[in-house]
ROTORVEX-560565 format. One record per residue (C-alpha): residue number from 1; residue in three letters; x, y, z. Coordinates in steps of 0.25 Angstrom, whole numbers, plus 5000, padded with zeros to 4 digits. Layout:
{rec NUM,'Ala',{X,Y,Z}}
...
//
This chain:
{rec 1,'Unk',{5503,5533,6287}}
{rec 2,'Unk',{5517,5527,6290}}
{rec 3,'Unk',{5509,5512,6293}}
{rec 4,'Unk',{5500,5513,6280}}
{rec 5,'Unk',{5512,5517,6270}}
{rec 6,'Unk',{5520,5507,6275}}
{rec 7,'Unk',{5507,5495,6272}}
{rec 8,'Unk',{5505,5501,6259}}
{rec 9,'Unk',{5522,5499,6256}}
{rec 10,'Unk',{5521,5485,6262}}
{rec 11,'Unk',{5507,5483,6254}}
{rec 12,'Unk',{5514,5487,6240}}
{rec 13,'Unk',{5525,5477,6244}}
{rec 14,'Unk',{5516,5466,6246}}
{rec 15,'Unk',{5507,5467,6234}}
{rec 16,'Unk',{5522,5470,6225}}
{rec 17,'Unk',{5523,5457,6232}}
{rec 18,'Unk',{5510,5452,6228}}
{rec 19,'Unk',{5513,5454,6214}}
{rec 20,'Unk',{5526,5451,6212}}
{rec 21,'Unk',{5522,5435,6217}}
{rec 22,'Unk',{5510,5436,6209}}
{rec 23,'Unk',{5520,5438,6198}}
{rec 24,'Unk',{5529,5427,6202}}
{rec 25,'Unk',{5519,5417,6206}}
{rec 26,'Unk',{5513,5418,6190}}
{rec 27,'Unk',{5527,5417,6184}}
{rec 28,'Unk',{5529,5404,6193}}
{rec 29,'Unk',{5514,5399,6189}}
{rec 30,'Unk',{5518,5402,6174}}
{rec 31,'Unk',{5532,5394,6176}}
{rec 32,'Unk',{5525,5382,6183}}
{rec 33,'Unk',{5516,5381,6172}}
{rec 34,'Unk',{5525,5383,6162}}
{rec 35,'Unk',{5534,5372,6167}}
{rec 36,'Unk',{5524,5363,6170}}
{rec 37,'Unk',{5518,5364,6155}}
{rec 38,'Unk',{5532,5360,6150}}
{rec 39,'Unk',{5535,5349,6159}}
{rec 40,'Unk',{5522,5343,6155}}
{rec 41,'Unk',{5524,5346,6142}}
{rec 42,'Unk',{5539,5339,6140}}
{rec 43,'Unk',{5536,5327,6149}}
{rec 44,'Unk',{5522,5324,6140}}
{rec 45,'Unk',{5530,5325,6128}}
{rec 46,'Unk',{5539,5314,6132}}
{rec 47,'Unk',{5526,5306,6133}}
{rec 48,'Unk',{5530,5298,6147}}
{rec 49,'Unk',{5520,5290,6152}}
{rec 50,'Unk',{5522,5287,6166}}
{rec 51,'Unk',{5525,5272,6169}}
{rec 52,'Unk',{5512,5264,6176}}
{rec 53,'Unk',{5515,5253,6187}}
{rec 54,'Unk',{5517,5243,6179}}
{rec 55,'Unk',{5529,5251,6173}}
{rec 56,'Unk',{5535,5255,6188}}
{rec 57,'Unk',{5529,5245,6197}}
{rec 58,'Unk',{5544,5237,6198}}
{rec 59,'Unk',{5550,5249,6202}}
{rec 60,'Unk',{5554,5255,6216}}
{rec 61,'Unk',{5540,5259,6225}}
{rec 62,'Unk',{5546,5272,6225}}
{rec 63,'Unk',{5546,5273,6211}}
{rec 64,'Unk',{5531,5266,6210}}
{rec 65,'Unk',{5528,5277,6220}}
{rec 66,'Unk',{5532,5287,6211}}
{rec 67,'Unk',{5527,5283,6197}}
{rec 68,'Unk',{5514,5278,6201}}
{rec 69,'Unk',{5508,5294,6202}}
{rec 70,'Unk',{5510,5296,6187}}
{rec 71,'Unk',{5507,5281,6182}}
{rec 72,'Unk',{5504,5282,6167}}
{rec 73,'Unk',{5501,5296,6167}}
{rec 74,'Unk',{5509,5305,6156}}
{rec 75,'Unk',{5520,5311,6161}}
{rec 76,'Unk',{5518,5326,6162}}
{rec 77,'Unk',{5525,5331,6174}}
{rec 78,'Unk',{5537,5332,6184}}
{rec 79,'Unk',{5533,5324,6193}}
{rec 80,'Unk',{5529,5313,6183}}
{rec 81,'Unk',{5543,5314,6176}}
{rec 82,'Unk',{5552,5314,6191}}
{rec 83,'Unk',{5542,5301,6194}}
{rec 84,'Unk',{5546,5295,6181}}
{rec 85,'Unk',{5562,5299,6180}}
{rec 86,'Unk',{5566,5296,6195}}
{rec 87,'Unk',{5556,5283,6198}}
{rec 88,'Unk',{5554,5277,6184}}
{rec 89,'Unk',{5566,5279,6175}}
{rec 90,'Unk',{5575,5280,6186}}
{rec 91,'Unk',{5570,5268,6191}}
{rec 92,'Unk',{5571,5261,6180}}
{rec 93,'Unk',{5585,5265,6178}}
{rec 94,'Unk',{5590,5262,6190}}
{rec 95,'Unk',{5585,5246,6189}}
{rec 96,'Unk',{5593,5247,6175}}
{rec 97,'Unk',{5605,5251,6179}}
{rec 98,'Unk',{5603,5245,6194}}
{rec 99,'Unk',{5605,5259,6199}}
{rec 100,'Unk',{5618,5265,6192}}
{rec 101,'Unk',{5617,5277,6184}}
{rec 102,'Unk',{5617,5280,6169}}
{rec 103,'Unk',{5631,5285,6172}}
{rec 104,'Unk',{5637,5272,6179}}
{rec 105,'Unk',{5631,5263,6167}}
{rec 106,'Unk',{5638,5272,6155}}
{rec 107,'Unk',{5650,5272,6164}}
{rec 108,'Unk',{5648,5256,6163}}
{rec 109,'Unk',{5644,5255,6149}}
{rec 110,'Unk',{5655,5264,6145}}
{rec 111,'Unk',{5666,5256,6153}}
{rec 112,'Unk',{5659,5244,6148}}
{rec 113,'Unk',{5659,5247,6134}}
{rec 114,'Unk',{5677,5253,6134}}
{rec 115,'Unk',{5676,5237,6137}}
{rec 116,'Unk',{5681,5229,6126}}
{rec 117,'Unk',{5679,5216,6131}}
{rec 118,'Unk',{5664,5220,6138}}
{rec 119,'Unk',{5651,5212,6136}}
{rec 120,'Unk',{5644,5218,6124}}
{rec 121,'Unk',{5630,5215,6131}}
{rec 122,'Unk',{5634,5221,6144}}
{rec 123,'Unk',{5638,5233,6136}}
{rec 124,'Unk',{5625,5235,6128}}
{rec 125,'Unk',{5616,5232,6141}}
{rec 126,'Unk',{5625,5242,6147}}
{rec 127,'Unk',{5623,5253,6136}}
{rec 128,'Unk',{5609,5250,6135}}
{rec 129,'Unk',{5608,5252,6151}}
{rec 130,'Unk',{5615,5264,6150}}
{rec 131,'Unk',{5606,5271,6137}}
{rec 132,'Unk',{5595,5266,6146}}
{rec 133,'Unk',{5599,5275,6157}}
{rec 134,'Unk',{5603,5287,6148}}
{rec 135,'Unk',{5589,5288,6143}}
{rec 136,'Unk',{5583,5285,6156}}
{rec 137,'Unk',{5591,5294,6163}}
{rec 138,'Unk',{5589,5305,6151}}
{rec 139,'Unk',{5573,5304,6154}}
{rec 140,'Unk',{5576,5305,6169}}
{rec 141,'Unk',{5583,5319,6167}}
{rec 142,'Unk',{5571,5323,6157}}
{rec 143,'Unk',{5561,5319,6166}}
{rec 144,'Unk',{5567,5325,6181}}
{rec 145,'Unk',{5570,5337,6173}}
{rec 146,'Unk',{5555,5339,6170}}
{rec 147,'Unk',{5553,5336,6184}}
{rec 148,'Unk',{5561,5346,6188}}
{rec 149,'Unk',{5553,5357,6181}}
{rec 150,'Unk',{5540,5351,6185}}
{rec 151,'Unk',{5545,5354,6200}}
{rec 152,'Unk',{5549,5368,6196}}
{rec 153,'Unk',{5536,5370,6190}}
{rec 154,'Unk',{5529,5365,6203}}
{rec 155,'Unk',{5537,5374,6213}}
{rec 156,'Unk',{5534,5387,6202}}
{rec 157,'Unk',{5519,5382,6204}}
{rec 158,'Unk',{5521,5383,6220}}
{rec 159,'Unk',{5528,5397,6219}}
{rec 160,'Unk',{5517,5401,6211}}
{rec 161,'Unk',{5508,5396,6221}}
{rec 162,'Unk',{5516,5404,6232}}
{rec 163,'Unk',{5518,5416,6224}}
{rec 164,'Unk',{5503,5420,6220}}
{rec 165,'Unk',{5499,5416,6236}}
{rec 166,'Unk',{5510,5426,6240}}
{rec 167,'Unk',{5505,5435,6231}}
{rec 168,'Unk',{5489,5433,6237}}
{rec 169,'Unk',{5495,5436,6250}}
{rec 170,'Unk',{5504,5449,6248}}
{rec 171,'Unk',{5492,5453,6240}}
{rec 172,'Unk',{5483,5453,6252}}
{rec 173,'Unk',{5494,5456,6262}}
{rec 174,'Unk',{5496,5468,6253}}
{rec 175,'Unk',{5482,5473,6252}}
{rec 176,'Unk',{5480,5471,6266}}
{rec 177,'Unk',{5490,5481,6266}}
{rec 178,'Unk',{5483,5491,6259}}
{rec 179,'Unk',{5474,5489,6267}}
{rec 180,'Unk',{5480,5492,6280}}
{rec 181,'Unk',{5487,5504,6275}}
{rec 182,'Unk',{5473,5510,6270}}
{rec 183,'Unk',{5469,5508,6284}}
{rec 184,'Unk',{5481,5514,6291}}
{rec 185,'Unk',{5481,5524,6282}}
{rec 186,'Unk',{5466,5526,6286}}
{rec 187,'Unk',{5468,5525,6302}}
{rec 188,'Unk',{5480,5535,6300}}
{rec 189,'Unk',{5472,5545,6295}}
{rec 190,'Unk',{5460,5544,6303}}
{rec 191,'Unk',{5470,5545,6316}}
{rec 192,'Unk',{5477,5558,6309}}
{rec 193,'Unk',{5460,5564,6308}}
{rec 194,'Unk',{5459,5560,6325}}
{rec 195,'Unk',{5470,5567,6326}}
{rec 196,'Unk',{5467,5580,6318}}
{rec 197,'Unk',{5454,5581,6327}}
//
């Protein structure tokens, strides 16, 4: 009886366990979809369309490589909006600026412009160059940022994945179980009738 107690203790376990992933693996499905929906929804407000070769085609192979999935489509996901910010803004930026930062052109324009005596075209390109930057780097942030919750909204999406599996099998596990301490149960009756005879 000792045996068949102790399956039906590990049994209630497993199917607590069942459940409780269950649980968690519908709450995770509900945040992937939930965060997917808004990503999609934000990025297809902005209206992005993503650039065709003929848009990206003097950039870096890398960055060829890594537009060319998503050419013309709309912009609806994560992955579309890291393609877009890291290899065609940022790309673009850094031909501007010949690779220094929006930081290191406002530090120029800023020491430029306490200048009296500086060249007022140099100063406008400069400044132009620099709002350039801003709202490039600006969309960049926006854009990684939707990123960022796409690859959350991925990973919830495999735990859910994980979660209703573990459940399947704790199930099972649990049932067979049952099972087993039905049948021990059994046996140690039937050996407790051999011995009374």
């Amino acid at each position: 009886m000792k045996r068949s107690a102790l399956d039906r203790l590990v049994s209630w376990v497993g199917l607590a366990l069942a459940a409780v992933l269950l649980v968690a693996g519908v709450l995770l499905t509900v945040a992937s979809t939930f965060v997917n929906g808004q990503v999609a929804s934000q990025l297809a407000a902005q209206k992005i369309t993503m650039p065709v070769a003929a848009a990206y085609g003097s950039l870096a192979p890398e960055d060829q490589a890594a537009l060319a999935p998503y050419a013309g489509q709309e912009m609806t996901t994560g992955a579309q909006a890291e393609a877009f910010a890291d290899h065609y803004i940022q790309a673009h930026i850094n031909a501007m600026s010949g690779g220094k930062t929006y930081e290191e052109v406002s530090g120029e324009f800023i020491k430029l412009s306490k200048d009296p005596s500086a060249d007022q075209a140099k100063l406008k390109e400069l400044g132009d160059l620099r709002q350039t930057m801003f709202m490039g780097a600006t969309l960049r942030g926006m854009l990684l940022n939707a990123y960022a919750f796409g690859t959350m909204a991925l990973i919830a999406g495999i735990a859910a994945v994980a979660a209703y599996v573990g459940a399947v099998v704790f199930l099972v596990l649990s049932l067979l179980g049952f099972r087993h301490a039905k049948d021990a149960t059994g046996e140690a009756l039937a050996g407790k009738a051999a011995a009374a005879e």
